[in-house]
DOFI-390154 format. One line per field, with one value per residue (C-alpha): x, y, z negated; residue in one letter; residue number from 1. Coordinates in nm, 3 decimals. Each point is the difference from the previous one (the first is absolute). Last residue first. Example, Ala and Ser with C-alpha at 12.3 -4.5 7.8 and 13.67 -1.06 7.14 Angstrom:
2
px: [1.367 / -0.137] .
py: [-0.106 / -0.344] .
pz: [-0.714 / -0.066] .
aa: [S / A] .
i: [2 / 1] .
This chain:
366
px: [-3.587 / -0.312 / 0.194 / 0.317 / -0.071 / -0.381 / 0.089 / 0.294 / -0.237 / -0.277 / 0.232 / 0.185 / -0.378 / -0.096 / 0.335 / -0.184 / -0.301 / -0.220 / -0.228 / 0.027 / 0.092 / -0.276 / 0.101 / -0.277 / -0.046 / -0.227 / -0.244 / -0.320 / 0.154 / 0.272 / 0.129 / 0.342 / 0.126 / 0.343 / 0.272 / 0.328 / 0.298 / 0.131 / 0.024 / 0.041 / 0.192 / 0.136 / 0.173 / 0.048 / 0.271 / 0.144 / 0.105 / -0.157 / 0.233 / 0.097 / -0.191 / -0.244 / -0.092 / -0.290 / -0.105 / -0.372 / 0.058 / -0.217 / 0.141 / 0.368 / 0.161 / -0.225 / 0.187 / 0.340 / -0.177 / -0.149 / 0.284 / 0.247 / -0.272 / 0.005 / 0.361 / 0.021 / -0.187 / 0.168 / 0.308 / -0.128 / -0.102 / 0.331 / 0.112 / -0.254 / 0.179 / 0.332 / -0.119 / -0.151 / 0.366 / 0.131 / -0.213 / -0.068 / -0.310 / -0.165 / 0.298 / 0.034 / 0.061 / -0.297 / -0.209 / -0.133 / 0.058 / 0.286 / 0.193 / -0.057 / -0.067 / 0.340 / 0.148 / -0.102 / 0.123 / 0.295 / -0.014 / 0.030 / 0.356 / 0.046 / -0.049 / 0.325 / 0.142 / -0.181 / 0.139 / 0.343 / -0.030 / -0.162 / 0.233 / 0.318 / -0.152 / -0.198 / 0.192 / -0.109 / 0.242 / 0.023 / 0.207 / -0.055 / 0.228 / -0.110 / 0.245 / -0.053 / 0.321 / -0.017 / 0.281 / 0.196 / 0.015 / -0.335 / -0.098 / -0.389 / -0.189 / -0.333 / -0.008 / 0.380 / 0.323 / 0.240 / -0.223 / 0.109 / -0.247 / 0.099 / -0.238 / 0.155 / -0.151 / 0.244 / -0.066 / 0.049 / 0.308 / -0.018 / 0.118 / -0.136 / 0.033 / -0.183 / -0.115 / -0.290 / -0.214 / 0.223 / 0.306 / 0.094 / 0.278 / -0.078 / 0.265 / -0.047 / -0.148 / -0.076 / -0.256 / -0.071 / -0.099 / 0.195 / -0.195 / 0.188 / -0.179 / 0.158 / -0.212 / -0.297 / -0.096 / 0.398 / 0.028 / 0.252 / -0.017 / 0.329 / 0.110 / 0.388 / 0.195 / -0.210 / -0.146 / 0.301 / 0.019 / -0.373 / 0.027 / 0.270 / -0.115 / -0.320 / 0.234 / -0.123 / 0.019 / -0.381 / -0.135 / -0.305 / -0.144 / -0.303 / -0.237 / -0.175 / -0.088 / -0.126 / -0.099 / 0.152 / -0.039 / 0.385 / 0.057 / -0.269 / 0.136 / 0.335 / -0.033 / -0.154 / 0.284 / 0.260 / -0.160 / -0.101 / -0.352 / 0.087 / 0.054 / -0.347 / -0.173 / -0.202 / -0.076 / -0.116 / -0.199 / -0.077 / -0.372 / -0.178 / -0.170 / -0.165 / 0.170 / 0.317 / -0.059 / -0.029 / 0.329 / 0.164 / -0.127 / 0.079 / 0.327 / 0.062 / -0.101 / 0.232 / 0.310 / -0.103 / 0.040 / 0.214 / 0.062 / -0.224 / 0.245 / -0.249 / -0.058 / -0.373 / -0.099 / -0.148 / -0.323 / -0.031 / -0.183 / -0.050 / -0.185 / -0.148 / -0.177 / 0.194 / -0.162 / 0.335 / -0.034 / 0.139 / 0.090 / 0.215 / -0.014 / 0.300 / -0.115 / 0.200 / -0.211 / 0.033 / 0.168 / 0.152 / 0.338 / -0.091 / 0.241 / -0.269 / 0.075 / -0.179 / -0.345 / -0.029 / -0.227 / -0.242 / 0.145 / -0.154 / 0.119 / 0.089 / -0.175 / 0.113 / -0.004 / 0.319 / 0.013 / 0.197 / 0.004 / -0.067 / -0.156 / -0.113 / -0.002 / -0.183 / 0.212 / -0.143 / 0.240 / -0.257 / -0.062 / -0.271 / -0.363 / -0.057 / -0.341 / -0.258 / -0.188 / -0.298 / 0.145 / 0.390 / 0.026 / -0.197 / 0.211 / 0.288 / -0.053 / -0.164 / 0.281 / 0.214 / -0.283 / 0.024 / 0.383 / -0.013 / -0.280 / 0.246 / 0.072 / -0.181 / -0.350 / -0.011 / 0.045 / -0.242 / -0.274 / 0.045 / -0.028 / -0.319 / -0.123 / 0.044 / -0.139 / -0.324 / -0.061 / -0.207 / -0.395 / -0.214 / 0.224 / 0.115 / -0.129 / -0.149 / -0.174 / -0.101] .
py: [22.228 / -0.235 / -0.287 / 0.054 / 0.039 / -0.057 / -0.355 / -0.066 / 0.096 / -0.265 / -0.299 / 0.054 / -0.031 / -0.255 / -0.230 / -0.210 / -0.055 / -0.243 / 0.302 / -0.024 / 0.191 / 0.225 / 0.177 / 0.202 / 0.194 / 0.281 / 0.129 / -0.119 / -0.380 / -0.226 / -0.202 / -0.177 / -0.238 / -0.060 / -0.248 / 0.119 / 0.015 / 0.353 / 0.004 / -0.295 / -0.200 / 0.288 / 0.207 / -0.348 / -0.107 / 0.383 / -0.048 / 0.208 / 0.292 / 0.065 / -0.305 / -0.019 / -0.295 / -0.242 / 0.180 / 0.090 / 0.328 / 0.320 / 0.266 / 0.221 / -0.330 / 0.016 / 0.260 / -0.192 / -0.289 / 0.231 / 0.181 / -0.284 / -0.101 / 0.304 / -0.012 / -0.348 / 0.092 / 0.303 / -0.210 / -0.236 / 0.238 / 0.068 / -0.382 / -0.063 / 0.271 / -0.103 / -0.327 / 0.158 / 0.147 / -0.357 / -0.132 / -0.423 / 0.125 / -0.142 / 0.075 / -0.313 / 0.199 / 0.207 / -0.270 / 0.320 / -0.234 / -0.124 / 0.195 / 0.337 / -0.142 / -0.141 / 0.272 / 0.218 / -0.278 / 0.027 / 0.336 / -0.077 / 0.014 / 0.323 / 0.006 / -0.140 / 0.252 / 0.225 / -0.229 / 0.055 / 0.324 / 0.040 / -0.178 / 0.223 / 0.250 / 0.274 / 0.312 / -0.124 / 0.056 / -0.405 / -0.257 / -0.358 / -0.261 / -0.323 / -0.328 / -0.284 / -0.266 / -0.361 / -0.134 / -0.268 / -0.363 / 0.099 / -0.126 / -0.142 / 0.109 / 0.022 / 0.408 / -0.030 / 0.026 / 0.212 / 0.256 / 0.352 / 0.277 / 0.374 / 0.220 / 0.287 / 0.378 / 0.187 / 0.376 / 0.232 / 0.236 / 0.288 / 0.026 / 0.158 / 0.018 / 0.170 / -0.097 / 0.171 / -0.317 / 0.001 / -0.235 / -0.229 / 0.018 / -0.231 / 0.083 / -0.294 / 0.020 / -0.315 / -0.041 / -0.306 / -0.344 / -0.315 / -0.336 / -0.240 / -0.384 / -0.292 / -0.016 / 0.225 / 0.356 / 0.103 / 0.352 / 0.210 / 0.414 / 0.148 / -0.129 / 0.085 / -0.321 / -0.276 / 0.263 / 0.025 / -0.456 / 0.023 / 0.222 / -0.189 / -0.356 / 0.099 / 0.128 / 0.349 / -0.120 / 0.070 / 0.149 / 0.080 / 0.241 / -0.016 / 0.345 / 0.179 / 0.334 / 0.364 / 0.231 / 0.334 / -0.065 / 0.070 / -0.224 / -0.301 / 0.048 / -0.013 / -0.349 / -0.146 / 0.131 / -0.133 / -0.353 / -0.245 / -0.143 / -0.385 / 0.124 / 0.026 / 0.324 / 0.210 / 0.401 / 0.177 / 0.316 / 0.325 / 0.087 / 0.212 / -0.297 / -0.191 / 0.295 / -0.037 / -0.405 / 0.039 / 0.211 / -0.292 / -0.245 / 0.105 / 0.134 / -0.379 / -0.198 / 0.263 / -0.125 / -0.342 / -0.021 / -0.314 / -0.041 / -0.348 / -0.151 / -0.091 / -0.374 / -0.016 / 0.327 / 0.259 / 0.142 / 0.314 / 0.089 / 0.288 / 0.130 / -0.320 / 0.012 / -0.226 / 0.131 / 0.138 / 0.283 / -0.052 / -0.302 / 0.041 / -0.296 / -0.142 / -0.262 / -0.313 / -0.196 / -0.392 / -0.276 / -0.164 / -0.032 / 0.286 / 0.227 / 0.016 / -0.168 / 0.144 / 0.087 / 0.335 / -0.107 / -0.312 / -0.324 / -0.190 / -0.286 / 0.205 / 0.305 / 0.096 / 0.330 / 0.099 / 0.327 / 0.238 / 0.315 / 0.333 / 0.069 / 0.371 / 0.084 / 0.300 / 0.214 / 0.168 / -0.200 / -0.283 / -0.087 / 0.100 / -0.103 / 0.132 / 0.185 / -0.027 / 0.277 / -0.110 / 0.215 / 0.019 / -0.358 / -0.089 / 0.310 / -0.152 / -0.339 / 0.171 / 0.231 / -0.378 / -0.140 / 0.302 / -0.057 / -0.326 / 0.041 / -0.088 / -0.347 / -0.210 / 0.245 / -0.269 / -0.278 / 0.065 / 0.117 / -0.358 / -0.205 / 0.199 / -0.084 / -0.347 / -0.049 / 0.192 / 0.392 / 0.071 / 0.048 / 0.146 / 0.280 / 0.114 / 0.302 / -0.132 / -0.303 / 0.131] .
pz: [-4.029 / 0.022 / 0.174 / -0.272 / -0.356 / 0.020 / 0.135 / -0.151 / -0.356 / 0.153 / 0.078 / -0.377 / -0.125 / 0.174 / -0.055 / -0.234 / 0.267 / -0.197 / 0.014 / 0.409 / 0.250 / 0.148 / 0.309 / 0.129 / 0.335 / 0.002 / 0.256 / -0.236 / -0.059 / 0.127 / -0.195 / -0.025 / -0.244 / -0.113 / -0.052 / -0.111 / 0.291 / -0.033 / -0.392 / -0.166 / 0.283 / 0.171 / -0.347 / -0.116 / 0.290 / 0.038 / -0.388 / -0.268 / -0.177 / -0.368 / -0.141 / -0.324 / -0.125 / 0.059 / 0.305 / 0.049 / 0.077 / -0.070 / 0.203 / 0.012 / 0.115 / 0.293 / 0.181 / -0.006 / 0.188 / 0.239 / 0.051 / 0.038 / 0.288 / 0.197 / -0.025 / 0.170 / 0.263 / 0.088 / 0.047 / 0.132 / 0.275 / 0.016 / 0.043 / 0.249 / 0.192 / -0.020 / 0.121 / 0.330 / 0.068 / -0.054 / 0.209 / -0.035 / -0.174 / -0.382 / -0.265 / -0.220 / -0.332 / -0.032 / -0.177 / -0.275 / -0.239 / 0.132 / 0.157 / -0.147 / -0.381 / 0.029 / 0.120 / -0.291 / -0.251 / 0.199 / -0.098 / -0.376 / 0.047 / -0.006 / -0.406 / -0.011 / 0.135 / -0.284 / -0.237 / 0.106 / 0.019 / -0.374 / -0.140 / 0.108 / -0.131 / 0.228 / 0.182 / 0.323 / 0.347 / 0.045 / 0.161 / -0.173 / -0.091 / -0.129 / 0.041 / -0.150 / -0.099 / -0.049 / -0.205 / 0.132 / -0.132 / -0.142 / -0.363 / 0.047 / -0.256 / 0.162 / 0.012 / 0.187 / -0.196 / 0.154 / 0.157 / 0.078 / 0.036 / 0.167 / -0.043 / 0.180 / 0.035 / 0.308 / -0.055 / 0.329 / 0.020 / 0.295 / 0.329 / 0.321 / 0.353 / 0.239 / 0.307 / 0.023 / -0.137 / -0.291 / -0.032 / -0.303 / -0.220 / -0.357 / -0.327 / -0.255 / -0.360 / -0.255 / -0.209 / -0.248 / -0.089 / -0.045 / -0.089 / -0.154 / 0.022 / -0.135 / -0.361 / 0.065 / 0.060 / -0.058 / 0.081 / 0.119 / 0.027 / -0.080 / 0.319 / 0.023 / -0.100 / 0.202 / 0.259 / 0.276 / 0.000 / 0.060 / 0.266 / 0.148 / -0.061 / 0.173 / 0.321 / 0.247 / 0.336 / 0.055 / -0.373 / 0.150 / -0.272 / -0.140 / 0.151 / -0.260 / 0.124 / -0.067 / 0.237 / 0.097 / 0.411 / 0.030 / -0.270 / 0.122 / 0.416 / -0.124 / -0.191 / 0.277 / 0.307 / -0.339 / 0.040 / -0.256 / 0.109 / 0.005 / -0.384 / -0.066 / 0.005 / -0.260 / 0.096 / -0.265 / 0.082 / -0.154 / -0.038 / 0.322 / 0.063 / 0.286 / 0.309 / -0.123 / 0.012 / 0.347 / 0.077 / -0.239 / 0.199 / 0.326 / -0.117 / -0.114 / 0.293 / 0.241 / -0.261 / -0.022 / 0.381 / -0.033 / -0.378 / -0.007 / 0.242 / 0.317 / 0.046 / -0.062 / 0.177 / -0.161 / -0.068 / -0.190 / -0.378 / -0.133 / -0.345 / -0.146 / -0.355 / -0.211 / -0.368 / -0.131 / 0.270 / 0.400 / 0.147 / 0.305 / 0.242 / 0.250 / 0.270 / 0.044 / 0.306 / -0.010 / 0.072 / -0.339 / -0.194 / -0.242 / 0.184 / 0.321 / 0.294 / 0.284 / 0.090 / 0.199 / 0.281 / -0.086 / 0.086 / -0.318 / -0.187 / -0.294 / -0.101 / -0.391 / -0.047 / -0.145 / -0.314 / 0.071 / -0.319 / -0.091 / -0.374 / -0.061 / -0.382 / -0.028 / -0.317 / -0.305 / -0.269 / -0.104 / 0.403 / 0.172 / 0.147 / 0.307 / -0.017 / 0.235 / 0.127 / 0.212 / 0.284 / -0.133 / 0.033 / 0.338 / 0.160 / -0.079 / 0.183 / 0.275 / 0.071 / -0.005 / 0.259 / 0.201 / 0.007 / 0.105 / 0.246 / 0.329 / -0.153 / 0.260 / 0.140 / 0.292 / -0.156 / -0.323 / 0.276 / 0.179 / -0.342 / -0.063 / 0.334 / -0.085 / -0.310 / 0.100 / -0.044 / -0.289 / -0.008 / -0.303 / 0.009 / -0.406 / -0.123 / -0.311 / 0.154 / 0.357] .
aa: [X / X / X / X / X / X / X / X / X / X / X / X / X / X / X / X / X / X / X / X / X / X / X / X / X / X / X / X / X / X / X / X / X / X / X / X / X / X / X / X / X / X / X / X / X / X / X / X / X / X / X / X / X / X / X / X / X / X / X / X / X / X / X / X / X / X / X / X / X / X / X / X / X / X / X / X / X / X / X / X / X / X / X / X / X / X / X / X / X / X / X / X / X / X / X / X / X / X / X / X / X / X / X / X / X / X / X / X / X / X / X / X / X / X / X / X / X / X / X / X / X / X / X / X / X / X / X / X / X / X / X / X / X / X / X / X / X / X / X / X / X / X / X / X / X / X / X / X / X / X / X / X / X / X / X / X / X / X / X / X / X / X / X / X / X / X / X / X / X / X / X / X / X / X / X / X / X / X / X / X / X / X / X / X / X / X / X / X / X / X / X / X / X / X / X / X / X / X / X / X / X / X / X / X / X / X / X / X / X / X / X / X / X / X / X / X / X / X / X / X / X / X / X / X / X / X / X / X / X / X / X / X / X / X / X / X / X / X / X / X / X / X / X / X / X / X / X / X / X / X / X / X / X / X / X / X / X / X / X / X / X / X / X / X / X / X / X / X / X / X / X / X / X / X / X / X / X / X / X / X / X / X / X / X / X / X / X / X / X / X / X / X / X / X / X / X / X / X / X / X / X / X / X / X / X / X / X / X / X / X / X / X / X / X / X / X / X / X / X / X / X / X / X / X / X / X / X / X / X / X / X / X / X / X / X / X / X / X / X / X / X / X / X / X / X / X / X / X / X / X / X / X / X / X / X / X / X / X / X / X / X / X / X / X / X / X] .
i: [366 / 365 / 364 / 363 / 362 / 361 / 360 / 359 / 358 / 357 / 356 / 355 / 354 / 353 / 352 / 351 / 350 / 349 / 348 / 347 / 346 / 345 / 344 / 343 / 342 / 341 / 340 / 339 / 338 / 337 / 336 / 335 / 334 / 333 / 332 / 331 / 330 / 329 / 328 / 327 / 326 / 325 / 324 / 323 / 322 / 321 / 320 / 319 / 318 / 317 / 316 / 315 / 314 / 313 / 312 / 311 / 310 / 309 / 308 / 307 / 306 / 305 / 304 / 303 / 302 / 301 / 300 / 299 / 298 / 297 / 296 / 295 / 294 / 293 / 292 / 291 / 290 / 289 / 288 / 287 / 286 / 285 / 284 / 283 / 282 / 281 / 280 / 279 / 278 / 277 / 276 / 275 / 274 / 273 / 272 / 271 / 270 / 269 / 268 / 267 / 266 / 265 / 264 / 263 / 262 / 261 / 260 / 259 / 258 / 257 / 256 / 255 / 254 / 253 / 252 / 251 / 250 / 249 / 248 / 247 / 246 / 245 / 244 / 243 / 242 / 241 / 240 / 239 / 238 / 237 / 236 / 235 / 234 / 233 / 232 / 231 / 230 / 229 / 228 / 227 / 226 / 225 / 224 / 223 / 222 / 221 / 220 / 219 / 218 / 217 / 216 / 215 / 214 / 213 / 212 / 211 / 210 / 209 / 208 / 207 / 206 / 205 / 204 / 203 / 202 / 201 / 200 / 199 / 198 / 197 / 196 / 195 / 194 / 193 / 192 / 191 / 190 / 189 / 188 / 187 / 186 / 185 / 184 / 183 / 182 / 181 / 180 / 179 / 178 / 177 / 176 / 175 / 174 / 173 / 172 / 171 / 170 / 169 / 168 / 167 / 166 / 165 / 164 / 163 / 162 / 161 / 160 / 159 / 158 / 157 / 156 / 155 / 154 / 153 / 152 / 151 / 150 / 149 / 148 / 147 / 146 / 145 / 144 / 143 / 142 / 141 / 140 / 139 / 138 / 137 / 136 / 135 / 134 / 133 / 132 / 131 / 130 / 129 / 128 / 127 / 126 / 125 / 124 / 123 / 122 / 121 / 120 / 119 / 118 / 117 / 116 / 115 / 114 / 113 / 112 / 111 / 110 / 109 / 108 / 107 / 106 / 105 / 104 / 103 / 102 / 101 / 100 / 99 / 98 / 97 / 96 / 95 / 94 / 93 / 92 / 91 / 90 / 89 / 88 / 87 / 86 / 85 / 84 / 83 / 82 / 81 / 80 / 79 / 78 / 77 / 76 / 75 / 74 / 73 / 72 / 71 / 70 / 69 / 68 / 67 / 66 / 65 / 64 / 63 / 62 / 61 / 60 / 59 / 58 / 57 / 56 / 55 / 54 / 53 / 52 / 51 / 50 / 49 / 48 / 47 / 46 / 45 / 44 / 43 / 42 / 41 / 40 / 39 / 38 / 37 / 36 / 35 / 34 / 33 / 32 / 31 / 30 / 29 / 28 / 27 / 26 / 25 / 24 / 23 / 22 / 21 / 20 / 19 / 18 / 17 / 16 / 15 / 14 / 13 / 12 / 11 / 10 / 9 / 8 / 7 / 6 / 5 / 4 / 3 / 2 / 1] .
């Protein structure tokens, strides 16, 4: 036995058998597990200037073309694929759901059950006030009522659907009192705006009540190279939101939400999660939880040892998934056995030794 691990593991195949057979049936064991793993070594969430846990939900495709596995479909990035959703939750990316979807499905179907999932989980992570980010694929009254009658806050940008560029632009020329001119062609119009929202409670009932609208609207007539546009190029930014912040700080906070793709990233590729391994979808789903529990492990360990010695040149706020297994889970060793112990000895040239050793006391001897 090394350190309560079974000196023999099932083979390949019999592995790929059990996986079958147990499909998605452990999803919420896996999600228990999830939370559990947090509150047992007690890891902290790290949180936003104001006191809030920003959770992040979002689809992003995995790309597996040329294959006939079950659920692959044309995903919206012009690829086959799967299009699960992922909430991120914390400003260091750690994961707090994640489902398995089909490549073709709209990425509001089931959004709804995704999100009390989530947001019962992340309950149980922190007892902090949440902020929920979404993009605007996302805007959906049955979403917005779930977030007000849970008590969260949100950032959601706006679909504007039928709504006109021209039109909101045209409404803002005389009555913004917030324009600014960043360069020569460029206005940029900031500010709030208020608009009355019905939506219907889980009982049935329904309710009313005014929800701020923050716009950034941007209009370019004269693009960054200089070139005078025949028409000018208007940006639209709207964002539903129940925070009392300034304008700014929305909009920045939105922006903020996009460093989950820097999350996905990490997921697919350096954790090579993207070409799912079974032609099952249920079996998929599973993989894809495990991931999950996977990938936290590893945003702990590489959170962990920025409290240690590191041999960084400067100092970063959170170590991708790619060092974190390079440095940390794949750095030569030696092994000796010697009066009923087992030693590990890695190295003085070892720079990450000391980072190695306070992971190790932080977690394994906890």
């Amino acid at each position: 036995m090394l350190w309560g691990l079974p000196e023999k593991i099932p083979s390949a195949e019999t592995i790929r058998q059990r996986i079958d057979d147990i499909g998605d049936s452990l999803r919420t064991n896996l999600l228990d597990a999830n939370v559990d793993m947090f509150v047992t070594h007690g890891v902290f969430h790290g949180i936003l200037p104001g006191g809030e846990i920003p959770v992040d939900m979002d689809v992003t495709p995995f790309d597996n073309s040329k294959t006939m596995k079950e659920g692959v479909s044309r995903t919206y990035k012009g690829f086959d694929g799967y299009a699960p959703m992922v909430a991120y939750i914390g400003t260091e990316g750690f994961m707090a759901n994640i489902g398995l979807r089909e490549g073709k499905q709209h990425c509001q179907a089931h959004t709804p059950e995704f999100m009390k999932e989530t947001l019962a989980v992340s309950h149980r992570m922190t007892d902090k006030p949440l902020l929920i980010r979404m993009d605007s694929g996302n805007d959906a009254a049955d979403n917005l009522e779930i977030l007000i009658e849970d008590g969260s806050w949100f950032i959601i940008k706006r679909n504007p659907r039928k709504e006109s560029k021209e039109g909101w632009l045209n409404e803002l020329r005389g009555g913004c009192k917030d324009i600014r001119h960043p360069r020569l062609g460029k206005g940029v119009y900031v500010g709030t705006t208020w608009k009355d929202v019905s939506y219907k409670t889980g009982s049935g009932e329904t309710k009313a009540m005014g929800m701020r609208i923050v716009y950034e609207i941007i209009e370019r007539t004269i693009d960054k190279h200089g070139q005078i546009l025949m028409f000018p190029d208007i940006e639209l930014n709207i964002f539903w939101t129940n925070l009392g912040w300034s304008d700014d700080d929305i909009i920045a906070s939105y922006h903020a939400h996009g460093e989950s793709e820097q999350y996905h990233s990490e997921l697919k590729t350096d954790m090579d999660v993207e070409r799912l391994p079974s032609g099952k979808f249920a079996t998929n789903a599973l993989v894809l939880e495990l991931a999950m529990i996977a990938y936290n492990l590893l945003r702990m360990i590489g959170q962990e040892s920025h409290k240690h010695k590191r041999p960084t040149k400067r100092k970063v706020r959170r170590r991708r998934l790619r060092t974190v297994i390079e440095d940390l889970m794949l750095c030569a060793s030696h092994f000796t056995k010697h009066a009923r112990r087992l030693i590990m000895a890695l190295g003085c040239s070892n720079t990450w030794r000391y980072a190695f050793w306070g992971v190790w006391k932080r977690f394994a001897l906890s």
